[in-house]
N, C-alpha and C positions, 0 to 999 in steps of 0.2 A: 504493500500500500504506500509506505513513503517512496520507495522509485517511482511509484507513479506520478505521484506528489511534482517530483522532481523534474520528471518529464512535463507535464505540465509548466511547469514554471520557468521551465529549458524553453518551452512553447511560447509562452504569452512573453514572454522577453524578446523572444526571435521573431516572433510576430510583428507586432505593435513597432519594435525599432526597427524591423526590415518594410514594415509600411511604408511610416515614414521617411526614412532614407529615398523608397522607393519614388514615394509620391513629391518629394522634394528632388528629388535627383543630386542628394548630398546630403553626410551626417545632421543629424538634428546639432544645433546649441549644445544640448544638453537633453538627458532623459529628462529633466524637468520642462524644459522650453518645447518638447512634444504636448505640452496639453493648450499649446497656442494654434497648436493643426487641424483642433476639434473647434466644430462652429460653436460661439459661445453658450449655448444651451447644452451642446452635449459636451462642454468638460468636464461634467463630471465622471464621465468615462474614465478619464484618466484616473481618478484617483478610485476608481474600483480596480483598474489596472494594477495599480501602482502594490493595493493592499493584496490584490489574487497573486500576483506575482511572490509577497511577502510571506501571505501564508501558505502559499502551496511549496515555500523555500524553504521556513523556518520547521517545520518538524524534524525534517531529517536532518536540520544544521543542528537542531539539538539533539538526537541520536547519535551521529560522530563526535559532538565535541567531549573532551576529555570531562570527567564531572568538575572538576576543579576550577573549569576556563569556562563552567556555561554562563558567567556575568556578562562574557564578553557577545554570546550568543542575545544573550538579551539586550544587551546594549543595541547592539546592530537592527534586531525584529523592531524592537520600541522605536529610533529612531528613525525606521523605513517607516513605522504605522504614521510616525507624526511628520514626517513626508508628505506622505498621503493627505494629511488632514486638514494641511497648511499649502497646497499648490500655489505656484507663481502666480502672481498678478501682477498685472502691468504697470506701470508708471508706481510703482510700490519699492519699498527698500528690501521686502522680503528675506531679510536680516535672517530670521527664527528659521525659514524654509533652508537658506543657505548654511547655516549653523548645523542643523539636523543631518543633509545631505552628508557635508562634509565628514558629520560624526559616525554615520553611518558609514561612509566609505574606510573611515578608521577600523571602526569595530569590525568591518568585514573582512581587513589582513589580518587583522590581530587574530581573527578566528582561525585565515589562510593559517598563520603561525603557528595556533594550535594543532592543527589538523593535519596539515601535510605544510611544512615551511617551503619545498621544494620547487613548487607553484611561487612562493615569491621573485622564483628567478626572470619569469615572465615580463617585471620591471625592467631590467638588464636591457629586454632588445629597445623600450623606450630612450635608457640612458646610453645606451652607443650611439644611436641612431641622433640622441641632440649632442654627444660631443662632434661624432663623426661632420656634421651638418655644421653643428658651432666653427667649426676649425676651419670650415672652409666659407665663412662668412654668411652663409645660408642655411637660415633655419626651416624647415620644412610648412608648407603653410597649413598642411593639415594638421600637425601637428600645434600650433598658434591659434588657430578657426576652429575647430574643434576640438582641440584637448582637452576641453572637462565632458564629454561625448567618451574619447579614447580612454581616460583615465575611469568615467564609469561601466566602461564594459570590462577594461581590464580588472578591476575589484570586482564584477560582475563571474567574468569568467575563470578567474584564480579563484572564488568561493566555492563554485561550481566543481570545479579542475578539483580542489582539491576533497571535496565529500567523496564525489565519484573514485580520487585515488584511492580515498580512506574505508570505501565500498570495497575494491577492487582487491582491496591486502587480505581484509576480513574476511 
């Protein structure tokens, strides 16, 4: 039942951001600045998105993590729910939305770390790729235009990467 969980959540993440990629013809802003793609009545899409994708993740992030490290499990669920509950709006300072994100994104290595650290190596190809680029005066633009895009699927997919390892041992 949690693989399926998982699957699911593999789903509605690959979905919804291959949408709009698709329907954009280029990375969203950010997973957040996708609920600017929905006509204003249905944003609220997004933020059942946001929490289906949450809960159908956090079971099985809390069946891998070690018992010791499950604060950090709860840190990351809690501050995806209140993601969810505070979406972007516009001409707004969205400070609390931005705060959460962020912490989430945290709690999400911290988890990578518990679970499988191996998966943090996945950062690596980001930091060669900006000195490789820096060195030669050029920094990549998708990496500038969309790297808070980049940096949430990489936390997105080292979370992932790593339960499925920590499946795969077990």
């Amino acid at each position: 039942m949690l693989i399926c969980l998982l699957v699911i959540s593999i789903l509605l993440v690959a979905s919804y951001v291959g949408a709009a990629t698709w329907s954009e013809k280029e990375l969203p802003d950010s997973i957040s600045a996708m609920v600017y793609l929905l006509p204003k009545n249905g944003q609220w899409l997004w933020i059942v998105w946001i929490w289906a994708a949450t809960f159908t993740l956090t079971p099985i992030l809390f069946e891998v993590m070690p018992d010791h490290w499950q604060a950090l499990a709860h840190g990351f669920a809690t501050s995806m729910l209140f993601v969810g509950a505070m979406p972007l709006v516009r001409h707004e300072a969205n400070k609390g939305h931005y705060a959460l994100s962020i912490s989430a994104g945290i709690f999400s290595q911290l988890c990578v770390l518990a679970i499988s650290h191996v998966w943090m190596l996945t950062w690596s190809v980001l930091a060669v790729i900006a000195i490789f680029t820096k060195s030669s005066g050029e920094f990549p633009k998708l990496l500038t235009s969309k790297g808070v895009t980049i940096i949430e699927i990489v936390c997105y997919v080292n979370l992932v990467g790593a339960i499925i390892t920590h499946l795969l041992k077990n």
